[in-house]
C-alpha positions in Angstrom: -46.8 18.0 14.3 -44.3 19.8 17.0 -43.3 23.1 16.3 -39.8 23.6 15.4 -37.1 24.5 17.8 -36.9 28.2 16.0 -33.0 30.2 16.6 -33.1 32.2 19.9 -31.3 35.4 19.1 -27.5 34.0 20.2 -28.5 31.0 17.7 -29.5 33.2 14.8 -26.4 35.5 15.6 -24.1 32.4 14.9 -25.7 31.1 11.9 -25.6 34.4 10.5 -22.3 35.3 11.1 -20.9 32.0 10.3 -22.7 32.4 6.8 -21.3 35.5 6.1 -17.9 34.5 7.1 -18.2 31.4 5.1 -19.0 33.2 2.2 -16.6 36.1 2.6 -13.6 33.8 2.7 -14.9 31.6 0.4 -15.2 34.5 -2.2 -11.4 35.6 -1.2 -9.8 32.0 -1.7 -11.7 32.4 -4.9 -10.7 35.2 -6.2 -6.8 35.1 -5.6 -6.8 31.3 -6.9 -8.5 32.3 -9.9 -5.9 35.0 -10.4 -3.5 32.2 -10.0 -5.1 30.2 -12.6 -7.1 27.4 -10.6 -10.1 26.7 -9.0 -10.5 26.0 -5.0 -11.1 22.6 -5.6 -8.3 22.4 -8.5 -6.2 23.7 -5.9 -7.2 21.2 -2.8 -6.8 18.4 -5.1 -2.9 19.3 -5.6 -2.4 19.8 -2.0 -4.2 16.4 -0.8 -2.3 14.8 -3.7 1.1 16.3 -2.3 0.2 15.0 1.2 -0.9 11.8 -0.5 1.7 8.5 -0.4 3.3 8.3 -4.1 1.5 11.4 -4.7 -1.2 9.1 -5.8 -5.3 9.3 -4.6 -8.2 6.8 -5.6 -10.3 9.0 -7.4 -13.4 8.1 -4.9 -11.4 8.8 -2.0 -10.0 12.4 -3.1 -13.5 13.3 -4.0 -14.8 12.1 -0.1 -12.0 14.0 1.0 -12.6 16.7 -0.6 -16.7 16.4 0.4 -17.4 17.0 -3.3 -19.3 15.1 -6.3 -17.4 12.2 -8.1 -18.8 14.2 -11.3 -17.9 17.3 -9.9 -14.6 16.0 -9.0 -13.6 14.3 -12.6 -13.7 17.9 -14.3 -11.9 19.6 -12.0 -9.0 16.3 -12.1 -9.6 16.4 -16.1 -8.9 20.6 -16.3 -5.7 20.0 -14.2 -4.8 16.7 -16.3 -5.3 19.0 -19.5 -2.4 21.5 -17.8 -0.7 18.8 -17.0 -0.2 19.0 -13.3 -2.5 15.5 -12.6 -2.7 12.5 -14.5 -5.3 9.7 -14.1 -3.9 6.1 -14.1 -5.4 2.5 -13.8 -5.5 1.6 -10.3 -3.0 -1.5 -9.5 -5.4 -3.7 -7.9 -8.5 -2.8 -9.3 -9.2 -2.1 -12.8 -12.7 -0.6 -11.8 -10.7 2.6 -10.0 -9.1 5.2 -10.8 -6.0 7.2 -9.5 -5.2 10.8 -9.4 -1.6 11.3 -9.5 0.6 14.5 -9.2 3.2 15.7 -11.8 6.2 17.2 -11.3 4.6 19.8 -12.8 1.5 19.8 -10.2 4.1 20.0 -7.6 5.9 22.9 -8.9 2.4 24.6 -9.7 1.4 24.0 -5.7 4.8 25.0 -4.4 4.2 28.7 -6.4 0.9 28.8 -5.1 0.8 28.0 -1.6 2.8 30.5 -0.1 0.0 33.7 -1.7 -2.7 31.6 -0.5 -1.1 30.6 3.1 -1.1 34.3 3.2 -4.5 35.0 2.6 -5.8 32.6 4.5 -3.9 33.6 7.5 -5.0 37.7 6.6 -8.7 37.0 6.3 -9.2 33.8 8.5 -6.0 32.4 10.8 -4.5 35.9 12.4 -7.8 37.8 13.0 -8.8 35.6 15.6 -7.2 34.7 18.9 -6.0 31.2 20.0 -8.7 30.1 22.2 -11.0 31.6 19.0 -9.2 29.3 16.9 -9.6 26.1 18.9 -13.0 26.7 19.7 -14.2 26.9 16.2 -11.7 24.2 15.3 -13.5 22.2 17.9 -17.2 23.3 17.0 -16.7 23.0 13.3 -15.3 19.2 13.9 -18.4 18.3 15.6 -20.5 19.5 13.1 -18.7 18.2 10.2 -18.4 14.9 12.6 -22.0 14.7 12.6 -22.6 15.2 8.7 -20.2 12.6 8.0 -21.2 9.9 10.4 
């Protein structure tokens, strides 16, 4: 068996730091959406709903989109159908699928939202880092996610 290609010191650095950065975000977003009333993914499905033509998702698709569980993803549509900001409806041309569709009320929820957590995400993420920061781990974390999905 060949040994492993073990993190030189600049390697481990990265992973480390990316880690904690991961986390530390993560635990922000978090935190001010569940003030807010929602979960991260609760939230993500509104705003790739509001992106979405008609408002309206195939319930497989918004779950690869959003690189979660189709379990996972069917609570998190069914807690924001229960508030009223997402219904599910028959798919038109196959009675197998699902949609995800946003209310008016899912839109007005998002549009109160979005401006906090635009704001957080530029304070703890967007504006600490420089421009060529930016596309450089915009570019690095596309080729990894690139990889993962291929």
């Amino acid at each position: 068996m060949d040994e492993p290609r073990w993190l030189d010191d600049a390697e481990s650095r990265l992973w480390d730091r990316f880690l904690a950065a991961g986390a530390l975000v993560d635990r922000a977003v978090d935190q001010h959406l569940k003030s807010e009333g929602l979960s991260h993914t609760q939230y993500e499905v509104l705003v790739r709903l509001a992106a979405a033509p008609d408002a309206a998702m195939r319930m497989t698709d918004l779950a690869a989109a959003l690189y979660t569980s189709k379990s996972g993803l069917t609570y998190q549509v069914g807690k924001l159908e229960e508030a009223g900001l997402v219904r599910r409806v028959e798919h038109d041309t196959d009675v197998r699928g699902v949609n995800a569709v946003l209310t008016d009320a899912g839109r007005t929820r998002l549009a109160e939202v979005a401006p906090s957590h635009v704001e957080l995400v530029r304070r703890v993420f967007i504006d600490v880092l420089d421009p060529a920061q930016r596309a450089a781990i915009a570019d690095g974390l596309g080729a990894v996610t690139a990889r993962l999905t291929d």
